[in-house]
C-alpha positions as CSV (number, residue, x, y, z in Angstrom):
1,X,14.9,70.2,19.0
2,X,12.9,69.2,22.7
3,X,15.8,66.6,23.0
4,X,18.6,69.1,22.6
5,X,16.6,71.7,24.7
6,X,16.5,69.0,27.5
7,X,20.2,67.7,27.0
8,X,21.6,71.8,27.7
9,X,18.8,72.9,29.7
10,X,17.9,75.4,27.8
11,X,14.6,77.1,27.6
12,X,12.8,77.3,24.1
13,X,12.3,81.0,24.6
14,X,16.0,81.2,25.2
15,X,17.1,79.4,21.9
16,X,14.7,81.1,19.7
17,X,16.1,84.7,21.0
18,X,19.5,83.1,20.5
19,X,18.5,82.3,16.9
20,X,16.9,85.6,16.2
21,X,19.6,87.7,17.8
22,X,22.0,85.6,15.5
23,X,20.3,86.7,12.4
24,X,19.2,89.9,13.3
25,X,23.2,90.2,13.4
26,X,23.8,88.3,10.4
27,X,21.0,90.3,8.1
28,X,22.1,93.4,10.0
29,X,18.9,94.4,10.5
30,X,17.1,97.3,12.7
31,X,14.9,96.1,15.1
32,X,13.4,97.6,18.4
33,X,13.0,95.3,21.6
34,X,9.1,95.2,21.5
35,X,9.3,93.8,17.5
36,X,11.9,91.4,18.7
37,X,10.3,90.1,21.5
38,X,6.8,89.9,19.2
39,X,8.9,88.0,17.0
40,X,10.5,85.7,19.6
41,X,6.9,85.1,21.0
42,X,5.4,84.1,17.4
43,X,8.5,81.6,16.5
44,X,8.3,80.0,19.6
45,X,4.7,79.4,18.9
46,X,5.4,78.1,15.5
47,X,7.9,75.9,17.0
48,X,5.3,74.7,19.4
49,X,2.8,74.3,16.8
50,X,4.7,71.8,14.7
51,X,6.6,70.2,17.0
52,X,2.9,69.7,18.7
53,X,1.0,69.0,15.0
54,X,4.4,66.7,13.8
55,X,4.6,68.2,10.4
56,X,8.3,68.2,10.2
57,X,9.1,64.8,12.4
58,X,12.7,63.3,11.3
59,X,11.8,60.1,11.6
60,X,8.9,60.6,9.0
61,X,10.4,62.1,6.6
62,X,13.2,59.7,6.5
63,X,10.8,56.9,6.6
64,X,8.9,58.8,3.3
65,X,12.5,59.2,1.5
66,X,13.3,55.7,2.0
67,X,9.7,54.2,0.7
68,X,10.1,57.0,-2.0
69,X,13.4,55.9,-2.9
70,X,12.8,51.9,-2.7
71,X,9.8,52.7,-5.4
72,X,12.1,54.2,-7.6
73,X,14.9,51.4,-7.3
74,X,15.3,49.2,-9.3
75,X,16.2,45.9,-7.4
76,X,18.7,43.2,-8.7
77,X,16.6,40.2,-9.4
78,X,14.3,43.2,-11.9
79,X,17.7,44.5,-13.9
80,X,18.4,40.2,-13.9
81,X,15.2,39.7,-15.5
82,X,14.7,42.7,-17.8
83,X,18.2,42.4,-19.2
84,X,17.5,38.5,-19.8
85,X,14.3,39.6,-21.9
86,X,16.1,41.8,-23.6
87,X,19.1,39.1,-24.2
88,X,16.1,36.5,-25.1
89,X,14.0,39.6,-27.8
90,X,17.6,40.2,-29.3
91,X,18.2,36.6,-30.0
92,X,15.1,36.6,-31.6
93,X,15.8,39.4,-33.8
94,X,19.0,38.3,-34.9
95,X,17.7,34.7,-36.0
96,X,15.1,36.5,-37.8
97,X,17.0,38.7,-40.0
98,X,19.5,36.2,-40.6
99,X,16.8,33.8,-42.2
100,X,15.6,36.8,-44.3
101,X,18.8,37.8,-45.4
102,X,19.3,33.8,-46.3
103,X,16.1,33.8,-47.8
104,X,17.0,37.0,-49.8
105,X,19.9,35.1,-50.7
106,X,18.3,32.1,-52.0
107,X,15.6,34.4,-54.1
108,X,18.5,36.3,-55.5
109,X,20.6,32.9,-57.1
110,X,17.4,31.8,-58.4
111,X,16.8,34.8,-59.8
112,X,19.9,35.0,-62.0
């Protein structure tokens, strides 16, 4: 927001009345000049305050989506090697019960 107030020249004061005239006509709400000043004067200082504290900084909270999301990912070479161990356990499986179905088999002749 300091950027665009810079870019337009623009006084912060200016913008937040702007934004709060904007709703206050949206919301259609009543409001007397010495609330909506209050109210300018407090949302500017809230403004301030994070914009001074960083609590909302663009850059952050893309950096802490990205991190977030690149934990969550699974990459290519981890799908590769999970599928392949799941390939490898199959195999194993199928060899398995095809010697106990052989063997089953085998004990059934005999058995007659």
């Amino acid at each position: 927001m300091q950027g665009f107030n810079m870019e337009l020249g623009y006084d912060k004061k200016v913008l937040v009345a702007h934004y709060i005239d904007e709703l206050v006509k949206r919301f259609k709400i009543d409001i007397d000049s010495e609330d909506k000043e209050a109210l300018v004067k407090e949302t500017q200082n809230v403004v301030e305050l994070i914009a001074k504290e960083n609590f909302l900084s663009s850059q952050q909270l893309k950096q802490d989506t990205k991190d977030s999301l690149e934990k969550e990912l699974a990459t290519k070479e981890f799908v590769r090697s999970e599928v392949e161990r799941a390939k490898t356990d199959l195999i194993k499986w199928i060899v398995g019960m095809q010697l106990a179905v052989g063997g089953l088999i085998v004990a059934l002749i005999k058995f007659l």
